[in-house]
VOBA-196809 format. One record per residue (C-alpha): y, x, z; residue in one letter; residue number from 1. Coordinates in nm, 4 decimals. Example, Ala and Ser with C-alpha at 12.3 -4.5 7.8 and 13.67 -1.06 7.14 Angstrom:
    north     east       up residuo num
  -0.4500   1.2300   0.7800       A   1
  -0.1060   1.3670   0.7140       S   2
***
This chain:
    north     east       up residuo num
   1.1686  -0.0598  -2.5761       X   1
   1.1158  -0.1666  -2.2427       X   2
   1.3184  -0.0774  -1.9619       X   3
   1.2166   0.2738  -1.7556       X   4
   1.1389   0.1696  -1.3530       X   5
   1.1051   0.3972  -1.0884       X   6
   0.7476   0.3242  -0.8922       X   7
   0.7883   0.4741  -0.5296       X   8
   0.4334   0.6099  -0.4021       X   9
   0.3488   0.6384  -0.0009       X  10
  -0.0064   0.8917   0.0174       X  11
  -0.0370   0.7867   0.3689       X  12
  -0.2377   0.9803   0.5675       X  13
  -0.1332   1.3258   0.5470       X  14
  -0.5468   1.4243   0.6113       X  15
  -0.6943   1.1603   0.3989       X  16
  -0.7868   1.0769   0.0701       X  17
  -0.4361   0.9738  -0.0360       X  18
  -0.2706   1.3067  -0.1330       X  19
  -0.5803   1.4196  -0.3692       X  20
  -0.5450   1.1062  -0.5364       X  21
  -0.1299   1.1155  -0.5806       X  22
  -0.1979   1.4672  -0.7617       X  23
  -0.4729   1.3288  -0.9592       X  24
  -0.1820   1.0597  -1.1257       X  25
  -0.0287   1.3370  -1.1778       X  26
  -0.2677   1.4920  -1.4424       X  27
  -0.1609   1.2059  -1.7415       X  28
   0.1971   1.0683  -1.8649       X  29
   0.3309   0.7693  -1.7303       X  30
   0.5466   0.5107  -1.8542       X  31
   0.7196   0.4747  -1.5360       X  32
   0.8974   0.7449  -1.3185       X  33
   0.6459   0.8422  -0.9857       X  34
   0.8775   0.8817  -0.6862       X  35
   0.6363   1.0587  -0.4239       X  36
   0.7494   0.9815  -0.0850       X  37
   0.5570   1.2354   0.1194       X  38
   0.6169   1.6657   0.2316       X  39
   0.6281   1.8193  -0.0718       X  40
   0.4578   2.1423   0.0596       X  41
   0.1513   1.8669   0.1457       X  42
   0.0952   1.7736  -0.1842       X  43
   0.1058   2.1569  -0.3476       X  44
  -0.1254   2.3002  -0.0623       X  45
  -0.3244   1.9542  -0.2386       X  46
  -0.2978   2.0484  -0.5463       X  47
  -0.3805   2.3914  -0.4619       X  48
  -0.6845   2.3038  -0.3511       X  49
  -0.8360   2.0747  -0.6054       X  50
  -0.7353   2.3872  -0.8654       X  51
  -0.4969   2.1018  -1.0374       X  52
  -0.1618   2.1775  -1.2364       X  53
   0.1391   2.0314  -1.0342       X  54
   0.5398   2.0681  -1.0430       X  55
   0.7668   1.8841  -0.8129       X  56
   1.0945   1.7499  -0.9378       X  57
   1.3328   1.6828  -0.6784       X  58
   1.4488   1.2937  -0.6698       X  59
   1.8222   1.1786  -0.7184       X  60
   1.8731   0.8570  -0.6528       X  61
   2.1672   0.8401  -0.8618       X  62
   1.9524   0.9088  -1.1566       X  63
   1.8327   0.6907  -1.4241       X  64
   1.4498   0.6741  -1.4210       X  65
   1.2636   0.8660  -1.6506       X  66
   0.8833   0.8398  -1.7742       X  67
   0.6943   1.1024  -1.5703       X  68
   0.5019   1.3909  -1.7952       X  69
   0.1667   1.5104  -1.7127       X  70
   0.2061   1.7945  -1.4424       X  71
   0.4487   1.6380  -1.2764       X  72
   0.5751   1.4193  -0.9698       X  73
   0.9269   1.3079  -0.9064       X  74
   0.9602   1.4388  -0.4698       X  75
   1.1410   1.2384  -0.2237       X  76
   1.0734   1.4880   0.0179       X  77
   0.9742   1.3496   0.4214       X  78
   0.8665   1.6455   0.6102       X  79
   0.5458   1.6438   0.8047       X  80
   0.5675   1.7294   1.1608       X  81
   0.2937   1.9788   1.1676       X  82
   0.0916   2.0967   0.9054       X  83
  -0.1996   1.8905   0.7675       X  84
  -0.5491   1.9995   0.7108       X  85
  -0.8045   1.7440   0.4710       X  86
  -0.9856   1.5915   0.6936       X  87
  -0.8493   1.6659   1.0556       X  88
  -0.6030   1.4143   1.1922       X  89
  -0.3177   1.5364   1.4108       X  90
  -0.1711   1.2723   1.6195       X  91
   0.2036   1.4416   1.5522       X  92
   0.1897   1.2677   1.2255       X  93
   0.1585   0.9682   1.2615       X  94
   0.5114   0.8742   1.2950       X  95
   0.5485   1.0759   0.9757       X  96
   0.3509   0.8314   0.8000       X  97
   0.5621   0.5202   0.9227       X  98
   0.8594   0.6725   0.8006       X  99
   0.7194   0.7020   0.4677       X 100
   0.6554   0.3555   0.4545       X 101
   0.9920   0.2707   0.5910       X 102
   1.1578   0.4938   0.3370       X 103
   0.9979   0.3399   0.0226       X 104
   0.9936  -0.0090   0.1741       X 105
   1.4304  -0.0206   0.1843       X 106
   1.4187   0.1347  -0.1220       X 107
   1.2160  -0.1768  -0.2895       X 108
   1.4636  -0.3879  -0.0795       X 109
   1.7508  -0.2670  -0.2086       X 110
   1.6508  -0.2373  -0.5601       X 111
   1.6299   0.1442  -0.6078       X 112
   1.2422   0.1113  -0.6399       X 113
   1.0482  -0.1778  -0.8864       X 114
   0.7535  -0.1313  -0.6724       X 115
   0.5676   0.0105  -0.4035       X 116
   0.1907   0.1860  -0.4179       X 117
   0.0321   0.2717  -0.1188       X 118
  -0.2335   0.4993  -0.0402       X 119
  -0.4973   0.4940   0.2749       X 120
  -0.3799   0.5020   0.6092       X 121
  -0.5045   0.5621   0.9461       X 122
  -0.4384   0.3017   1.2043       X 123
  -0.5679   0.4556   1.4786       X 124
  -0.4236   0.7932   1.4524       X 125
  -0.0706   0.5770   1.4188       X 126
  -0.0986   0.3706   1.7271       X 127
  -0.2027   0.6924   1.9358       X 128
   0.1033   0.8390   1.8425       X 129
   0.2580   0.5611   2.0564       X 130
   0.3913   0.3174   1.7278       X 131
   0.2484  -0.0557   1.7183       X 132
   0.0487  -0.0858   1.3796       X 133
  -0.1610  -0.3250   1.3017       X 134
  -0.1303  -0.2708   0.8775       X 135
   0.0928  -0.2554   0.6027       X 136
   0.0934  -0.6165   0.5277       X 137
   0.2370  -0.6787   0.8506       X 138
   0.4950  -0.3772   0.8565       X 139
   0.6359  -0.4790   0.5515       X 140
   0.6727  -0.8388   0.6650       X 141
   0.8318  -0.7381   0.9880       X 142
   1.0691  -0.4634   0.7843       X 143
   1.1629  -0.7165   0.4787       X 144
   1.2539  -0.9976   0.7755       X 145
   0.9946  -1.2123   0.5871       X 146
   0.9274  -1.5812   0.7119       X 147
   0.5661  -1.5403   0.5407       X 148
   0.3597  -1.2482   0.3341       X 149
   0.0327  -1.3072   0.1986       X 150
  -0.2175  -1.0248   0.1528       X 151
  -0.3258  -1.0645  -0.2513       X 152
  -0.6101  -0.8930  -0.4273       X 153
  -0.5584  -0.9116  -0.7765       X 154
  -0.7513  -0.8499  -1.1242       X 155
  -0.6863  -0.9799  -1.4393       X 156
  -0.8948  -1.2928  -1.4024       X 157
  -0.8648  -1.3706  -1.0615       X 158
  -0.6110  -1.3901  -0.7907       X 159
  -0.7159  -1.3709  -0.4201       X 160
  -0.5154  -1.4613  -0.1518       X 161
  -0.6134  -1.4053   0.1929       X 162
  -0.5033  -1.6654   0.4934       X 163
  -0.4776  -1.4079   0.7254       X 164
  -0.5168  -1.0319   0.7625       X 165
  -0.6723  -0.7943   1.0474       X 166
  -0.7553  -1.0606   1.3143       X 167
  -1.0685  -1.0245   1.5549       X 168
  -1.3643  -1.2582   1.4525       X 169
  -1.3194  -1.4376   1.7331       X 170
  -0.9930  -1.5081   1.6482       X 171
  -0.9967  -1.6514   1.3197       X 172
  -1.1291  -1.9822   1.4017       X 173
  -0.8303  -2.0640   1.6517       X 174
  -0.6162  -1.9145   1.3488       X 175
  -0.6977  -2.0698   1.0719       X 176
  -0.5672  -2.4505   1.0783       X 177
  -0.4667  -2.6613   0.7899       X 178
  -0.0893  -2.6334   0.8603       X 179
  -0.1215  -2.2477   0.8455       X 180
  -0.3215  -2.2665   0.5462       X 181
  -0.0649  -2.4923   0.4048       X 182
   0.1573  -2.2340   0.4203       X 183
  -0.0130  -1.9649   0.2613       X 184
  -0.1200  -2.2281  -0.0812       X 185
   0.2429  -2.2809  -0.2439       X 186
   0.3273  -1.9251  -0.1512       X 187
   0.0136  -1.7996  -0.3270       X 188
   0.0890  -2.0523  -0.6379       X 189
   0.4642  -1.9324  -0.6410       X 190
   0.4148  -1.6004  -0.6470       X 191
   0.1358  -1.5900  -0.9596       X 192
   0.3712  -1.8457  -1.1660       X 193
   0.6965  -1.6325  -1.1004       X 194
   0.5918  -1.2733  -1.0029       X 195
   0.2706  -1.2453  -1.1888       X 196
   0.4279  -1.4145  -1.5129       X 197
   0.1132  -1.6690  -1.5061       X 198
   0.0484  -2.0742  -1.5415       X 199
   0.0791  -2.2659  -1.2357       X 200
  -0.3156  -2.3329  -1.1380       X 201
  -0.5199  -2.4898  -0.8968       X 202
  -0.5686  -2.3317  -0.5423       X 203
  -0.8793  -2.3136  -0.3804       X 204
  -0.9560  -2.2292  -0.0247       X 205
  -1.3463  -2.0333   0.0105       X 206
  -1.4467  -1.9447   0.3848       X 207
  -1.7321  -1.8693   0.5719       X 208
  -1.8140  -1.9915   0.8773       X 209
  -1.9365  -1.7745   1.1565       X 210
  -2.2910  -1.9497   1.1524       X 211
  -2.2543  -1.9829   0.7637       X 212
  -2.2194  -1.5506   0.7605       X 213
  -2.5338  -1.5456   1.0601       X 214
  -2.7660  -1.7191   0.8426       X 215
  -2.6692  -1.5310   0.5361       X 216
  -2.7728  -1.2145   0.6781       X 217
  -3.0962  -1.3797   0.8275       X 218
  -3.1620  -1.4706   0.4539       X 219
  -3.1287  -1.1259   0.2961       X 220
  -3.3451  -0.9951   0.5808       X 221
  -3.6393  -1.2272   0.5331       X 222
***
């Protein structure tokens, strides 16, 4: 049989989307143990709410992981600094919200957690709480002390890298040069042929200029 991992989960914002859907995983078994990294009394007001069945187990880390039942989340408990209400955002959290990331991300780091799920966050409300954030590709490349991460959107047929991440428009053209793009390819290839378990393949770089994207939209109006 293979091998029971623990899967740490970040909601993110506290007023968003992202605790609904954490309870929602909740309603089926997984194979995997769910380690919630979030205020537990968040996600039962949550659960509350959508009328949902939910128990939270408190998380040992000096437990083997077990596969999570229906009903249930495994709670590594972060306190909120005030209370959240769906759909309101309250500047006092968002520091809450980096230390969840920061809390699952040294987990993953030092091997307590196989992997990391993120839910929806709100830049803004972060950087008006006085942090720098620009998004969690670059947080976790600044808190792993990464030479080089590279945003990929994955399905099962086709891999998608992206050269860079939240840049301006008129930024991107000054950004994007063929030794930076150099550096993205073998990291891209690498990480499907050892992470990803799949065939080394061709990489292919698709962009769109800035008059390439003008016409477009000229087209669809005409």
């Amino acid at each position: 049989m293979p091998e029971t991992r623990k899967v740490v989960i970040t909601p993110g914002e506290p007023a968003g989307i992202g605790p609904d859907l954490v309870v929602q995983l909740a309603q089926r078994d997984w194979p995997v143990e769910l380690v919630i990294c979030a205020d537990g009394a968040l996600l039962t007001d949550r659960a509350k709410r959508l009328g949902l069945p939910l128990s939270l187990l408190p998380y040992d880390p000096a437990q083997p992981p077990v596969p999570q039942r229906a009903g249930t989340l495994t709670l590594l408990n972060v306190p909120l600094n005030v209370p959240a209400e769906p759909g309101v955002l309250n500047v006092q959290n968002g520091a809450y919200v980096v230390e969840t990331l920061a809390r699952a991300c040294d987990g993953c780091l030092s091997g307590e957690f196989a992997a990391l799920v993120t839910g929806p966050v709100h830049k803004g409300n972060i950087n008006d709480a006085g942090i720098a954030f620009t998004g969690h590709t670059e947080f976790f490349e600044e808190r792993a002390k990464a030479s080089k991460v590279v945003m990929m959107l994955a399905t099962e047929e086709l891999r998608v890298a992206l050269v860079t991440t939240h840049l301006p428009l008129k930024a991107i053209s000054e950004a994007i040069t063929p030794s930076y793009c150099a550096r993205s390819s073998p990291f891209s290839i690498t990480t499907c042929a050892r992470n990803l378990a799949l065939p080394s393949r061709m990489c292919w770089f698709a962009g769109l200029t800035r008059t390439l994207a003008k016409a477009a939209i000229w087209e669809q109006k005409r």
